[in-house]
C-alpha atoms as a printed R data frame, in Angstrom:
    type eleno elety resid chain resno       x       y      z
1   ATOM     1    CA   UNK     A     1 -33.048  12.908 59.984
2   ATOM     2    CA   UNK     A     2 -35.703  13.139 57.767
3   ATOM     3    CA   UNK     A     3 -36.284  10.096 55.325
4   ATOM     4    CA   UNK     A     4 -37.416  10.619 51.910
5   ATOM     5    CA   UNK     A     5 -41.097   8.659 51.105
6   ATOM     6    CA   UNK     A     6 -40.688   6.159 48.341
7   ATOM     7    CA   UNK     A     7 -43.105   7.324 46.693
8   ATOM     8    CA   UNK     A     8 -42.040  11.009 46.585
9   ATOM     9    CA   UNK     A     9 -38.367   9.939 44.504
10  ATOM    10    CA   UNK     A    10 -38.314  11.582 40.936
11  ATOM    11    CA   UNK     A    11 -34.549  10.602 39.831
12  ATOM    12    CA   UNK     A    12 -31.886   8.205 40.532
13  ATOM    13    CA   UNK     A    13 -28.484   9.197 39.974
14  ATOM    14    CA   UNK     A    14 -25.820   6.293 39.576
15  ATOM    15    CA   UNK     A    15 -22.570   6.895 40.154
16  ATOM    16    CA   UNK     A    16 -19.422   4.917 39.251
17  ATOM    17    CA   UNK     A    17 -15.813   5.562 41.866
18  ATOM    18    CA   UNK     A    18 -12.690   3.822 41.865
19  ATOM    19    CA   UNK     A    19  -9.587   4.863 44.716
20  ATOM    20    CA   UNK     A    20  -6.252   4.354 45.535
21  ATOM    21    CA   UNK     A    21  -6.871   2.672 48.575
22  ATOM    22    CA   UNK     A    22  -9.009   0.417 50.755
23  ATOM    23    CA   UNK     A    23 -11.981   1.977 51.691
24  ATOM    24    CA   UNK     A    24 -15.578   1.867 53.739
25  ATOM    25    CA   UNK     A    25 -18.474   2.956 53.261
26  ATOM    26    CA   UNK     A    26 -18.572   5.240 55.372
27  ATOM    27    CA   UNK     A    27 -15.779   6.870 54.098
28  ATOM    28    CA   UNK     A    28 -17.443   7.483 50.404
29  ATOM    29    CA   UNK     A    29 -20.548   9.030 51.820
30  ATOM    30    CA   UNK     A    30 -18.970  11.466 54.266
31  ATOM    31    CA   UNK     A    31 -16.661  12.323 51.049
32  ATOM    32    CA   UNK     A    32 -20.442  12.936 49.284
33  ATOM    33    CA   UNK     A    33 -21.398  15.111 52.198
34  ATOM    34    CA   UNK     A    34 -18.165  16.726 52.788
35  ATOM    35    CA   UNK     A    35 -16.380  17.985 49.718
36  ATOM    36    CA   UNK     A    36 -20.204  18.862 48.271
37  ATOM    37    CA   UNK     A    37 -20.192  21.713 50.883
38  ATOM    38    CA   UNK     A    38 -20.931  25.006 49.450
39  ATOM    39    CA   UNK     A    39 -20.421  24.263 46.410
40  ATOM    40    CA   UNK     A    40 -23.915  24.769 45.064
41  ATOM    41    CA   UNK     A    41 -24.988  27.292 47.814
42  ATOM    42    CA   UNK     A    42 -27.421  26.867 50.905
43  ATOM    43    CA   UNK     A    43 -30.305  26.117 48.659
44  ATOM    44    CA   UNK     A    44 -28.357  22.192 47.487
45  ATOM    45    CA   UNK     A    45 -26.877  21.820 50.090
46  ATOM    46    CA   UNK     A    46 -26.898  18.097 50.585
47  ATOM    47    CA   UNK     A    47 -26.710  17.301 54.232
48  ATOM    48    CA   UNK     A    48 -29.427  20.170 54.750
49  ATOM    49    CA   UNK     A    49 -31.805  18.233 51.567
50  ATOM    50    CA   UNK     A    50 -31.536  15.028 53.162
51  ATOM    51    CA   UNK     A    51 -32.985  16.417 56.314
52  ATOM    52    CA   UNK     A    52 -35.615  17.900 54.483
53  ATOM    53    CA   UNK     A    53 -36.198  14.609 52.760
54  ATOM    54    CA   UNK     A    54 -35.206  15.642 49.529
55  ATOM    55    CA   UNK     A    55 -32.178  13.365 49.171
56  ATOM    56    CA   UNK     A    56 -32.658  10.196 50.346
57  ATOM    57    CA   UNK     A    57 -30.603   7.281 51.866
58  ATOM    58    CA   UNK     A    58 -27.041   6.940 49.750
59  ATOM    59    CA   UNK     A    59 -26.503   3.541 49.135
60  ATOM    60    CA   UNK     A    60 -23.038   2.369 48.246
61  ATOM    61    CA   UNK     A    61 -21.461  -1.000 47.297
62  ATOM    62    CA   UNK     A    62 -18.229  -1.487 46.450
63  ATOM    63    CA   UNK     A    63 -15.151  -3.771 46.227
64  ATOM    64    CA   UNK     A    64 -11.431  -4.208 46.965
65  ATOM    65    CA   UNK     A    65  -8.932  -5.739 44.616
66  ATOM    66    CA   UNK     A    66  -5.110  -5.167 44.240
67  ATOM    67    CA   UNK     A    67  -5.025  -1.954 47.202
68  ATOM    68    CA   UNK     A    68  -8.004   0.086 44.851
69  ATOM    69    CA   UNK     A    69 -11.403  -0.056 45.894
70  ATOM    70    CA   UNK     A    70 -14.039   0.391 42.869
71  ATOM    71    CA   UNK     A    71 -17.728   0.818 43.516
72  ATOM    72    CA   UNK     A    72 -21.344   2.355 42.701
73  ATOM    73    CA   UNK     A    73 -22.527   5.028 44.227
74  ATOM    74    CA   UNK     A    74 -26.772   5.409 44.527
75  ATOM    75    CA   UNK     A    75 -28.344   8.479 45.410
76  ATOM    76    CA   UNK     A    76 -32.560   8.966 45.074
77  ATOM    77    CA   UNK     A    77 -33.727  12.315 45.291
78  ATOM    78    CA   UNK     A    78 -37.346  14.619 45.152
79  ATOM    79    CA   UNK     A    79 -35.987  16.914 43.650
80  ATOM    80    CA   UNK     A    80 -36.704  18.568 40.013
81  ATOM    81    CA   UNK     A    81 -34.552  17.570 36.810
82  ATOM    82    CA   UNK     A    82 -32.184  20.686 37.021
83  ATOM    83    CA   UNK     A    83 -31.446  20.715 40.583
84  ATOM    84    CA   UNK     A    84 -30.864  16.984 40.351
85  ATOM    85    CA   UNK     A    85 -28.603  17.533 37.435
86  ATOM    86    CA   UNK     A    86 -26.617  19.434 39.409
87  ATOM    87    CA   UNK     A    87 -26.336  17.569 42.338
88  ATOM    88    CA   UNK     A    88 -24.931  14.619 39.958
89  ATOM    89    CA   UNK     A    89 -22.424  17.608 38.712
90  ATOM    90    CA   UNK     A    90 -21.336  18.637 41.898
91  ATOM    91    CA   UNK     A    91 -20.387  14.719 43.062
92  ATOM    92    CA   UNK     A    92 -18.005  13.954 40.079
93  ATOM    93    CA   UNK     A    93 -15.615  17.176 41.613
94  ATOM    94    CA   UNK     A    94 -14.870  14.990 44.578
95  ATOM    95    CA   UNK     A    95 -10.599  13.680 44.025
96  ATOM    96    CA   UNK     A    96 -10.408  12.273 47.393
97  ATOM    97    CA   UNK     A    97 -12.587   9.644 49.609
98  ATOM    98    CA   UNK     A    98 -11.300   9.148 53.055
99  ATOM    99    CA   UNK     A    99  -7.507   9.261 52.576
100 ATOM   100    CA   UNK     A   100  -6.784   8.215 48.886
101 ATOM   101    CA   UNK     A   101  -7.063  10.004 45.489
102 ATOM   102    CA   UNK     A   102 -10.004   9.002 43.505
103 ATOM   103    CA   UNK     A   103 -12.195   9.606 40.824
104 ATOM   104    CA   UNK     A   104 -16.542   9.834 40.358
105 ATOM   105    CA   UNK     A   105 -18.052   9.908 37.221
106 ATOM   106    CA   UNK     A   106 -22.175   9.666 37.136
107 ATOM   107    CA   UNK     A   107 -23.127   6.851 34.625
108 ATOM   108    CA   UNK     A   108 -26.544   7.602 34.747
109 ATOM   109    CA   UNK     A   109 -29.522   9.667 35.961
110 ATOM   110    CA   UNK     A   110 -32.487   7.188 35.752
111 ATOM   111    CA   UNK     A   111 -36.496   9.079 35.859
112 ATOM   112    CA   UNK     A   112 -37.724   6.910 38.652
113 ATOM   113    CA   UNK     A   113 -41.273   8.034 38.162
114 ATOM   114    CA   UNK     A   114 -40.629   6.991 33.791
115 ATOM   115    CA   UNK     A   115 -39.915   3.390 35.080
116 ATOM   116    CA   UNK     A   116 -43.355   3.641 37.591
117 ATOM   117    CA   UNK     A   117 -45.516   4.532 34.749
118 ATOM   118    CA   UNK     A   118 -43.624   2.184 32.321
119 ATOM   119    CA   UNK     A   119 -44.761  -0.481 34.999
120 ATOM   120    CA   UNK     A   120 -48.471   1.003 35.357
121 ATOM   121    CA   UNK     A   121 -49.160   1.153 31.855
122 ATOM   122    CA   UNK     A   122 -47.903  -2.613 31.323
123 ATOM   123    CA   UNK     A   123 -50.031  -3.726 34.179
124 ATOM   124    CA   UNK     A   124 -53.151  -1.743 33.011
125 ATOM   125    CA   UNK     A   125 -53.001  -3.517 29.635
126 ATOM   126    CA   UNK     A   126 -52.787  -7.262 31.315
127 ATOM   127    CA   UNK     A   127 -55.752  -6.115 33.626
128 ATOM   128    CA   UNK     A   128 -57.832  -4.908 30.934
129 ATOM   129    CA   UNK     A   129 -57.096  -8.198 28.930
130 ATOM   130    CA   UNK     A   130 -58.400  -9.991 32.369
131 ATOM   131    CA   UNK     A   131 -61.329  -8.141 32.466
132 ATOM   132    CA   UNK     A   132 -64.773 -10.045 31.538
133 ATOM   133    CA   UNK     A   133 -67.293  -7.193 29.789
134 ATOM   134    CA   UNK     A   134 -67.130  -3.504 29.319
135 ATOM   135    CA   UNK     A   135 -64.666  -1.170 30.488
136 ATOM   136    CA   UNK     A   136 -66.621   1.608 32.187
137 ATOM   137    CA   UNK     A   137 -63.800   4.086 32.427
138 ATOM   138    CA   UNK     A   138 -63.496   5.540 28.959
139 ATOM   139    CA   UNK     A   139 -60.474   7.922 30.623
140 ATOM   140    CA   UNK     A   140 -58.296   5.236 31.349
141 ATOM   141    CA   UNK     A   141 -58.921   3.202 28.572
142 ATOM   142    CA   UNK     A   142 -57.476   6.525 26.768
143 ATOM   143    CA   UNK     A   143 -54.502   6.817 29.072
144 ATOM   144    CA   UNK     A   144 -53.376   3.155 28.410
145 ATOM   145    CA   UNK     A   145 -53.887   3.783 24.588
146 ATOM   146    CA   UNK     A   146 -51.964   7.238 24.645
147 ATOM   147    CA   UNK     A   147 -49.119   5.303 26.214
148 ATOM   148    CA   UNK     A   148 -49.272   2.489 24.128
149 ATOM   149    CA   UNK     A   149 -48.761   4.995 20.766
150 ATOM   150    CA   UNK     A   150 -45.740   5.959 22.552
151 ATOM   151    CA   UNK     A   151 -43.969   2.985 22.580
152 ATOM   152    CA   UNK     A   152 -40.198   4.135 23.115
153 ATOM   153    CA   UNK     A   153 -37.149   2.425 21.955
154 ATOM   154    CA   UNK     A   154 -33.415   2.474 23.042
155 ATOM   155    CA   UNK     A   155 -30.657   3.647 20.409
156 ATOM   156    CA   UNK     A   156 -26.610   2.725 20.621
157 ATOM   157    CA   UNK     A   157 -24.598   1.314 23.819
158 ATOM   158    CA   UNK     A   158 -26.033   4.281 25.677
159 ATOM   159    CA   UNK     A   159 -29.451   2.997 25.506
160 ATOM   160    CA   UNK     A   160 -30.738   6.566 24.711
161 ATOM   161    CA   UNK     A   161 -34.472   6.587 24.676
162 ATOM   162    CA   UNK     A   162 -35.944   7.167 21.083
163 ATOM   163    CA   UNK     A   163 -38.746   7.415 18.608
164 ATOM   164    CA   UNK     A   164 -37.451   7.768 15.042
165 ATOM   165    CA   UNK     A   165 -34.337   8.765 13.953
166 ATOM   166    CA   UNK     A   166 -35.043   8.479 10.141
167 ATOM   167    CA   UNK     A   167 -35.847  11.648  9.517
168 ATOM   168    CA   UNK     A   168 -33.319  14.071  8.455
169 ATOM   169    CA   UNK     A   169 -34.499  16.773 11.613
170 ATOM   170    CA   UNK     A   170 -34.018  14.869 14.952
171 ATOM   171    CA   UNK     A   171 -34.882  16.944 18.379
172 ATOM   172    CA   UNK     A   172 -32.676  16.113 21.305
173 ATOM   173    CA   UNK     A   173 -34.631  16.366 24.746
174 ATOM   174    CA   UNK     A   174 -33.143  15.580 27.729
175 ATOM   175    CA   UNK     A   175 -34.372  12.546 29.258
176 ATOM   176    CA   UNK     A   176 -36.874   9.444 29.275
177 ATOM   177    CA   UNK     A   177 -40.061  11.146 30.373
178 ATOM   178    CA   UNK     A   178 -39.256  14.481 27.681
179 ATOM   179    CA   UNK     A   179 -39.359  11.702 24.686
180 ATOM   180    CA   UNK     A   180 -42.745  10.116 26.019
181 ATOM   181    CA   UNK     A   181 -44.414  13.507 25.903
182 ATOM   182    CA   UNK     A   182 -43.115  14.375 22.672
183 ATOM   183    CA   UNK     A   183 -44.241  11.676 21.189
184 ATOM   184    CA   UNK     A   184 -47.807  11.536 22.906
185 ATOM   185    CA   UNK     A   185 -48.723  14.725 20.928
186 ATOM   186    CA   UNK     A   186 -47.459  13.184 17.484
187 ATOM   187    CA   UNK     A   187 -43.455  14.240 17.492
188 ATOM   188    CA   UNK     A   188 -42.056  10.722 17.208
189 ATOM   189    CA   UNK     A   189 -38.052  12.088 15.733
190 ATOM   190    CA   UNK     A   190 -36.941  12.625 19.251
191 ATOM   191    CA   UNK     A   191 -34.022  11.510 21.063
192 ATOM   192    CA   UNK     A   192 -33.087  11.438 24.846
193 ATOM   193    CA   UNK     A   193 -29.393  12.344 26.239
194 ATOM   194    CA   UNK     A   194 -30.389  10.895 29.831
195 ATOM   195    CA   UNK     A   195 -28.252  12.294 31.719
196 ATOM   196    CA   UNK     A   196 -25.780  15.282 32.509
197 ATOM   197    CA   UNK     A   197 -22.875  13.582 30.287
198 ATOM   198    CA   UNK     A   198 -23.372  14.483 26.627
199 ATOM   199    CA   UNK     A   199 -23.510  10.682 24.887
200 ATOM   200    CA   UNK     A   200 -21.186   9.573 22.078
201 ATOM   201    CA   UNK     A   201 -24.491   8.695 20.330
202 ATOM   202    CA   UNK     A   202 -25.636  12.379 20.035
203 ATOM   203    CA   UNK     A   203 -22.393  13.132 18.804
204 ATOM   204    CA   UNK     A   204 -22.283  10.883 16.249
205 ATOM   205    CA   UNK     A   205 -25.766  11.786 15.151
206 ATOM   206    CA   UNK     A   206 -24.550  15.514 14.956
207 ATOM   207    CA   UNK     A   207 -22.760  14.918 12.013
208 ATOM   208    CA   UNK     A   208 -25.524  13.578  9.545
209 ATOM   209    CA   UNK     A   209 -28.970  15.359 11.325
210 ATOM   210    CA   UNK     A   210 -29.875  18.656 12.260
211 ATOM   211    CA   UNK     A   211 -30.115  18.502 15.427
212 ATOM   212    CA   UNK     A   212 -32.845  20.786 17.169
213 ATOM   213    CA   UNK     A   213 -32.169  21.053 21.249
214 ATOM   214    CA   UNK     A   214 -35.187  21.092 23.196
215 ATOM   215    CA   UNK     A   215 -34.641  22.093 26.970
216 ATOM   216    CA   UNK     A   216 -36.622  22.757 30.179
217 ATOM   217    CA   UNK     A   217 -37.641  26.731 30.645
218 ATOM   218    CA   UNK     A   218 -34.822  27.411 33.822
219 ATOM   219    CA   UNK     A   219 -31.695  27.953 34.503
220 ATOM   220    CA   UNK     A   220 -30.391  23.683 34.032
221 ATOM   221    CA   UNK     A   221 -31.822  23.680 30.841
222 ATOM   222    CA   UNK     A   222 -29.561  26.837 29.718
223 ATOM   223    CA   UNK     A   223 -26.667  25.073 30.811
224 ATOM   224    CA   UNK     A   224 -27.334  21.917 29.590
225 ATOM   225    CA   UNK     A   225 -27.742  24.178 26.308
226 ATOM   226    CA   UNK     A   226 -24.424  25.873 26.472
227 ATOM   227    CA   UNK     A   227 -22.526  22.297 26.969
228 ATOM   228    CA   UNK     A   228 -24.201  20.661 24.447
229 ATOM   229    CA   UNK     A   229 -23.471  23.660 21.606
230 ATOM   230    CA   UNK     A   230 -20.226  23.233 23.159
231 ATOM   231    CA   UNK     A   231 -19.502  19.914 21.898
232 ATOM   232    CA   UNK     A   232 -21.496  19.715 18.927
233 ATOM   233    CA   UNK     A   233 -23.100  21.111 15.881
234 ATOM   234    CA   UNK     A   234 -27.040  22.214 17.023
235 ATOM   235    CA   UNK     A   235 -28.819  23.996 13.963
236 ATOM   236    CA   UNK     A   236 -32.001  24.889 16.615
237 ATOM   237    CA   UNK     A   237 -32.263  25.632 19.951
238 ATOM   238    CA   UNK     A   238 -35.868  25.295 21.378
239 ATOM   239    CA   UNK     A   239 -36.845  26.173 25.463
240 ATOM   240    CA   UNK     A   240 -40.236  25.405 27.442
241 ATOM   241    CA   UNK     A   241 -41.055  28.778 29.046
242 ATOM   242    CA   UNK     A   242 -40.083  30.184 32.252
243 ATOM   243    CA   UNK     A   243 -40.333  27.721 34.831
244 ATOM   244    CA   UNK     A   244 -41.990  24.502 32.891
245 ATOM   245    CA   UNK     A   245 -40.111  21.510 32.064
246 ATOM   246    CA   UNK     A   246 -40.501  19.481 28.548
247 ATOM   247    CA   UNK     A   247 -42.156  16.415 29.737
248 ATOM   248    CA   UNK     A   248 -44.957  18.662 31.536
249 ATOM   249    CA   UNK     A   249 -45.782  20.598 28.629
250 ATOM   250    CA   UNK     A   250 -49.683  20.017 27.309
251 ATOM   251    CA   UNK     A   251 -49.666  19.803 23.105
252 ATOM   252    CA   UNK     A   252 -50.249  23.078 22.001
253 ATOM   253    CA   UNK     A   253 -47.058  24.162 24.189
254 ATOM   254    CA   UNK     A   254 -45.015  21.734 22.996
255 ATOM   255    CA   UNK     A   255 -46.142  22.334 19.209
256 ATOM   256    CA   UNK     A   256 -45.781  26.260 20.066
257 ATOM   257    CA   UNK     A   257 -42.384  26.344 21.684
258 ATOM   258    CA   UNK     A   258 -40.597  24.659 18.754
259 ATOM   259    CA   UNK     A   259 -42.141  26.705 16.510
260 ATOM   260    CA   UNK     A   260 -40.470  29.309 18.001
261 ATOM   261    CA   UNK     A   261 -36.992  27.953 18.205
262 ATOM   262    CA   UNK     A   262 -33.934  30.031 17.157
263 ATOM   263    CA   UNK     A   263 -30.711  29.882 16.080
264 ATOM   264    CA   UNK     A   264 -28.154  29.176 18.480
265 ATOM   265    CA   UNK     A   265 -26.361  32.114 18.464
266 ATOM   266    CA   UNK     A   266 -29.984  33.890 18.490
267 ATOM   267    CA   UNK     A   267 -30.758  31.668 21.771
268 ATOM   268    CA   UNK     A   268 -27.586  32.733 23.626
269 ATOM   269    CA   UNK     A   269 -28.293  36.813 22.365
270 ATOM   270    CA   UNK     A   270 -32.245  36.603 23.596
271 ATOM   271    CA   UNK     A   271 -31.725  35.173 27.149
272 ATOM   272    CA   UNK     A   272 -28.283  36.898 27.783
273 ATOM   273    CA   UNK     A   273 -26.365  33.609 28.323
274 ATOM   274    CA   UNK     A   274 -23.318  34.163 26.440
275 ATOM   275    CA   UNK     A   275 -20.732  32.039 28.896
């Protein structure tokens, strides 16, 4: 079996379970593996991705009390934001682990990669505060001032990553890294769902912003789209172009592809997603 480099993990999905029944280990992850099958095609197909190293080692802990067994469920992958997404999607279907009836829901999908830089950026700053005399890189001295105007907040019980809300227009974006890069090139009213599940927080927001839905240029991102129209009021749908997610978007594509969002019914017309 292949295993999956530390250093090559982009997401973390977390994953809460609870069943009717005393359970192993074991049990949970060949319930992963098992009722996962073909359910996504040959392309996600999990035990094939964690040979490849894409998916890496499932961790699980869990507990026993009064004959249920409740636990969290970790599983790192290398794979992109969509296909991750999906992955998450396709482990809350599971009803059954080992012989009892239970239930997965994904609490979180954490950027692993967000937290690395959060880390690098923090430890660049006390360096450079260490440093006796001139700082000869001029680049990095940039870098670690970019970051610091991008200082990102967390709004509600959700933690939702943030710039400003204030303002009566408020962009949604999908995760962590989506709101740094927004607000590196100036956009600082930009909120983060992180994660598949739409947050109460974003719902609540509907009713008193006009909300403007950023996503990623592929096929996730149009789905994420057509679930979050589905539960609540979007004036603006913007999308990265084909192939490009938000949080690797330079300036003048992030400034030029919400310029050109649309309505949402427009949205839906234009890329022939009507669901």
């Amino acid at each position: 079996m292949a295993k999956i480099s530390p250093v090559s993990i982009k997401y973390m999905i977390y994953a809460n379970f609870i069943a009717e029944g005393a359970l192993e280990k074991p049990d949970v992850i060949g319930a992963i593996f098992g009722q996962t099958e073909g359910l996504l095609g040959e392309d996600l197909e999990m035990r094939d991705l964690q040979k490849e190293g894409k998916i890496g080692r499932i961790e699980v802990d869990l507990e026993r009390e009064n004959k249920k067994t409740t636990g969290l469920i970790r599983i790192p992958t290398a794979l992109d934001k969509s296909e991750t997404t999906l992955i998450a999607a396709a482990v809350e279907t599971i009803e059954r682990i080992g012989p009892s009836d239970a239930q997965i829901e994904i609490e979180k999908i954490e950027d692993i990669r967000g937290s690395k830089r959060d880390y690098i950026i923090e430890r660049a700053k006390k360096l450079m505060r260490e440093v006796h005399g001139s700082i000869e890189s001029k680049e990095i001295s940039n870098k670690i001032k970019d970051y610091s105007r991008s200082e990102v907040s967390e709004y509600g019980k959700e933690k939702l990553p943030y710039g400003n809300i204030s303002e009566k227009e408020l962009i949604v974006v999908e995760g962590r890294a989506d709101v740094i890069n927004l607000m590196k090139n100036g956009i600082k009213n930009v909120i983060a769902m992180n994660g598949t599940n739409l947050p109460d927080a974003i719902k609540e927001l509907s009713e008193e912003k006009d909300l403007t839905l950023f996503v990623d240029g592929d096929r996730g991102g149009k789905l994420i789209a057509r679930n979050v129209v589905d539960n609540v009021k979007v004036k603006y749908i913007a999308i990265a172009p084909d192939g490009k997610e938000v949080e690797e978007l330079m300036g003048k594509e992030v400034w030029a592809n919400l310029r050109k969002k649309v309505s949402v019914d427009e949205f839906f017309r234009k890329k022939g997603f009507l669901g």
